[in-house]
C-alpha positions, -999 to 999 in steps of 0.1 A, spaced: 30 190 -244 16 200 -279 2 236 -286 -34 219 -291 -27 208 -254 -19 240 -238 -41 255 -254 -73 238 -240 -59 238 -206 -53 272 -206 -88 281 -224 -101 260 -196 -89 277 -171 -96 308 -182 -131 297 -184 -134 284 -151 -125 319 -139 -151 335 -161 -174 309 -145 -163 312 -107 -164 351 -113 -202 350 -130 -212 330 -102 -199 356 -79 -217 382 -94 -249 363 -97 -247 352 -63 -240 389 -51 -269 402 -67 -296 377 -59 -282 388 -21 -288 421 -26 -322 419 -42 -339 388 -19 -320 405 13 -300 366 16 -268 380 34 -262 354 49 -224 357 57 -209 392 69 -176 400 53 -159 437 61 -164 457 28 -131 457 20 -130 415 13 -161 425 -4 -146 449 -25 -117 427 -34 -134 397 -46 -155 419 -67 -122 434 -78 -110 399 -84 -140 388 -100 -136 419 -128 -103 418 -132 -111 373 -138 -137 387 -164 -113 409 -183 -85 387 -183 -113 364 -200 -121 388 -227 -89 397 -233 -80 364 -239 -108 354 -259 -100 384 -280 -61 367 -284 -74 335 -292 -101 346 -319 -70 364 -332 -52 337 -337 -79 317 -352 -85 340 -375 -47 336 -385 -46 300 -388 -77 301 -409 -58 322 -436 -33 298 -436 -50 270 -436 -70 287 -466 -38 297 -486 -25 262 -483 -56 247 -497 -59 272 -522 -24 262 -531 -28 223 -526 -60 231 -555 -40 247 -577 -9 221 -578 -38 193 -586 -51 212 -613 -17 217 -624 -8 177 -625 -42 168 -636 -33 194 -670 -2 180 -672 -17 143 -667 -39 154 -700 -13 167 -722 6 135 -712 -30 113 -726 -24 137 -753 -59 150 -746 -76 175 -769 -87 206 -750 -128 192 -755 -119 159 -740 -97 176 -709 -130 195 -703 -149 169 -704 -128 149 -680 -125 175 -654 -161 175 -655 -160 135 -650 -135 136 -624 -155 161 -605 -187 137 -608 -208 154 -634 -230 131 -653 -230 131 -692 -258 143 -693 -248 174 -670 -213 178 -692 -234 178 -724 -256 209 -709 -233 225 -692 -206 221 -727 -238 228 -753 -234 197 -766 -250 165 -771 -252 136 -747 -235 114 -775 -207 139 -781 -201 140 -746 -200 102 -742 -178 94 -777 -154 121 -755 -157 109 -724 -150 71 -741 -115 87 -756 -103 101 -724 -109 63 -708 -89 48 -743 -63 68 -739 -58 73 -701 -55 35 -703 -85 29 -675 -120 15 -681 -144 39 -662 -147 70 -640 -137 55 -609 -104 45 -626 -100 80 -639 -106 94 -605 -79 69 -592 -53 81 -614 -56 113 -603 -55 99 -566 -24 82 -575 -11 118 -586 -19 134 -552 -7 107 -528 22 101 -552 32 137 -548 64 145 -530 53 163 -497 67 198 -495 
């Protein structure tokens, strides 16, 4: 059984104690307030199942606490390794441009294109004109071999499913 698994059965369960154990408590006080007793227990089976019920409540919270714990956790992983996974593509897509024998205007440029910028947008957010920006953006396509951005994008694609998992 995977971790995943186990984990939903026991979060389950654990929930259907916090449930049974809420009911318990509802039903006890709606009892006491509308005078429904109904059923006549001896005090001391009422007093344990009201012990149960707390104790069914705190092994709930305690829980919960463990498993937003270890939530938290994975997310910092998780976070590192994309943090990492980023910084190896930008790594491979510089190396990609030195290998295109890029100049440092057109690698900007074509970061910009692979992450879907218009020319227009490059030229603003670079301070240049929209001609600059496409006379560029026309060198990086020459000499990356490919005839637009979705080629472009594909290359760097290749790079990342290409990549030897570690």
């Amino acid at each position: 059984m995977t971790r995943t698994r186990r984990l939903v059965i026991i979060t389950s369960l654990i929930l259907s104690v916090q449930i049974f154990c809420g009911l318990v408590f509802t039903v006890e006080l709606f009892s006491d307030v509308l005078g429904l007793r109904g059923w006549s227990l001896r005090w001391q089976a009422h007093e344990l199942i009201q012990l149960t019920a707390v104790l069914g409540l705190i092994l709930g919270t305690a829980a919960s606490i463990a498993f937003l714990i270890d939530n938290l956790r994975r997310a910092q992983t998780v976070e590192r390794q994309l943090q990492a996974a980023s910084g190896a593509l930008h790594t491979a897509m510089q190396a990609q441009f030195e290998e295109w024998c890029l100049s440092p205007a057109e690698a900007d440029v074509a970061l910009y294109a692979v992450k879907g910028y218009a020319n227009a947008e490059i030229a603003e957010l670079r301070g240049k004109s929209e001609a600059t920006i496409k006379t560029q953006i026309n060198a990086v396509f020459r000499k990356a071999g490919v005839q637009n951005r979705g080629q472009l994008i594909a290359q760097f694609l290749d790079l990342l499913l290409d990549a030897p998992a570690s």
